[in-house]
N, C-alpha and C positions, 0 to 999 in steps of 0.2 A: 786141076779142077778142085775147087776146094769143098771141104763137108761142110754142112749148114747146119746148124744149129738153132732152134728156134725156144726162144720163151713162147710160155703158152699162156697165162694174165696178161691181159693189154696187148697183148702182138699176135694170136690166133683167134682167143675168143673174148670177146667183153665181158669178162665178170662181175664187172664192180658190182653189181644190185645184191647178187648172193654172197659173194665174201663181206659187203658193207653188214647184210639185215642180222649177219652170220654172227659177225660181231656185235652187233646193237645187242642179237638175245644174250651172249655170252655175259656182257656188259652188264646188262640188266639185271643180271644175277648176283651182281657184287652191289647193284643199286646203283648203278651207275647207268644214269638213263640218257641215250643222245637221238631226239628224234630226228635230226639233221642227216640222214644217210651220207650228204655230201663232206660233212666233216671226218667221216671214219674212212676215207679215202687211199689213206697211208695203211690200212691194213693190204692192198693190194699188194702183191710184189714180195714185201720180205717173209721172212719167217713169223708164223704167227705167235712167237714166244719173243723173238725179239721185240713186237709192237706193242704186245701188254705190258713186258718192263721200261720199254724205252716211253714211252710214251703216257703210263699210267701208274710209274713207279711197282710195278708188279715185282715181289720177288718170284726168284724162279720155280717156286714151288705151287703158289698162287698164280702164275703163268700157265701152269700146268693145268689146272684147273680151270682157265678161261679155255684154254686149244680144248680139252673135254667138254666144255659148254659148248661153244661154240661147235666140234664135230655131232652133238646132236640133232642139231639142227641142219649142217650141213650135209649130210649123208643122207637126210630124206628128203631133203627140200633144195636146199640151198646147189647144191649139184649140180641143177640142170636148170640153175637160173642164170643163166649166160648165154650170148648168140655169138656164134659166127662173125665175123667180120666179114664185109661185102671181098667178094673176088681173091678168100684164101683157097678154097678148093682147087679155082684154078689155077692161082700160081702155084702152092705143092705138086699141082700136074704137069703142071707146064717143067715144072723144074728135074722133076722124076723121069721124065720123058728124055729130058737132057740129058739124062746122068748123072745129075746128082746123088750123093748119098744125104739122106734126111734125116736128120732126130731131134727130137727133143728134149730139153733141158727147163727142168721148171723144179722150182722149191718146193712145187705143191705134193703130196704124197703122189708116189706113183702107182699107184692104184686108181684115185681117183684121175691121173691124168689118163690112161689108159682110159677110163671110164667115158669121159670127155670126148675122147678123139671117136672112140667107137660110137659115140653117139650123134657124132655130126658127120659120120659116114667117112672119115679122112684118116683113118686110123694106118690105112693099108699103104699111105704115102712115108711111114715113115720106118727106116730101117732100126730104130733102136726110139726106146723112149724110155726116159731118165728123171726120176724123179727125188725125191724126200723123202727116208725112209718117214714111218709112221711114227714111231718112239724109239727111234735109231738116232747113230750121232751124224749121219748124212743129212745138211740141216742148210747150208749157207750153202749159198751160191757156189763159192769157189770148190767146196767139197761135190756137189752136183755134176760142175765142165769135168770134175777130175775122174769122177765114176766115168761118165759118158766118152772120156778119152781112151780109157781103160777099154769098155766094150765093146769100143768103136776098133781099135786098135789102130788110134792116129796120135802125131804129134798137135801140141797146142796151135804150132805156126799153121799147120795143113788145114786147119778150122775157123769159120767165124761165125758168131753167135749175133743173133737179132735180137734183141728185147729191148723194151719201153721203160725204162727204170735204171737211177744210176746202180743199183746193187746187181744189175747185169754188167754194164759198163766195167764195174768195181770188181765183181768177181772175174772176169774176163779179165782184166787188168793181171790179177794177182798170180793166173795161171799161163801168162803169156799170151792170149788170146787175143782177134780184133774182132770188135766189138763195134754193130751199125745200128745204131737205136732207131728208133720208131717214136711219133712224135703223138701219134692219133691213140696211143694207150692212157696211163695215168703219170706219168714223167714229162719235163720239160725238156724243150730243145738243152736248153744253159746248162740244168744236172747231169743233160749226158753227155752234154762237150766235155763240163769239167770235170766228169768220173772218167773221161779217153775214149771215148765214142769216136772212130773215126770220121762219121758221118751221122746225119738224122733226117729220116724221109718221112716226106707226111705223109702216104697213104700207100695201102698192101701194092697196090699196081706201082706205085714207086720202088717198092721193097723189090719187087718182080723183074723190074727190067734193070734195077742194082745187080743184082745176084746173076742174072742170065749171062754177067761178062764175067763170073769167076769160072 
């Protein structure tokens, strides 16, 4: 029976509204105004230091200084502007009930993931939760499966990881992991074939009766 691993952006809860508005004020700071929330999209998923310089030519010093805009706003606000996705409670239950071992893997600090989970009452399904430190060098994906293998005290093969984004796919890859994307987050079918997604399911009850045969 294998251990599960779940991204928490796009594959537990839907964030986009609060990591997008997160970044608009960060943004706005530099005078860089985008009222299009649909266009700051790609802040979902990676590192929020990677998508200032990747994306806005940010050195990483001035990165630094958006993730501090942007954590202002997100720690009072922006937190708990996210839902649930329909029917995860029950699969984590369903799946707990099996025997599975549960945790989480996400970029996001682990703090605020913790915060999250307890606040959609589903906190208690998961045996380890694994995040991004704050201002630590645990930052990329692959550095995250490798903490979360550590604490788990499994190998990469014994694990597979669910997330909506190729930088799950990608980090998964890098660490020996298999990797089942999710289609219903903010990634395509195509980015997570081609980052080695063995598979992509369109909705959490897909994901549920995927995993019920590991």
């Amino acid at each position: 029976m294998k251990t599960i691993l779940f991204d928490l952006d796009g594959t537990i809860v839907d964030s986009g509204y609060g990591i997008t508005k997160c970044a608009q004020y960060a943004l706005s700071f530099f005078g860089i105004e985008e009222p299009e929330l649909s266009n700051l999209r790609f802040f979902v998923g990676p590192p929020l230091m990677d998508s200032f310089m990747e994306h806005y030519g940010f050195t990483e010093e001035k990165a630094k200084i958006g993730v501090q805009k942007y954590r202002e706003r997100y720690h009072k606000v922006g937190i708990f502007e996210c839902e649930l996705y329909p029917d995860v409670e029950e699969m984590l239950k369903t799946l707990k009930e099996s025997g599975h071992t549960i945790a989480l893997a996400s970029s996001k600090p682990e703090s605020s993931c913790e915060t999250i989970l307890k606040h959609f009452g589903i906190f208690e399904y998961f045996d380890e939760v694994v995040g991004a430190e704050m201002n630590g060098p645990r930052n990329a994906k692959k550095d995250v499966l490798l903490e979360a293998l550590r604490r788990l005290d499994k190998k990469a093969e014994e694990c597979v990881l669910i997330g909506d984004t190729k930088f799950d796919a990608l980090g998964a890859k890098v660490v020996g992991m298999e990797c089942v994307g999710v289609s219903y987050g903010y990634g395509t079918k195509e980015e997570l074939m081609d980052a080695g997604a063995k598979a992509v399911l369109m909705d959490v009850k897909e994901v549920k009766s995927y995993l019920e045969k590991y």
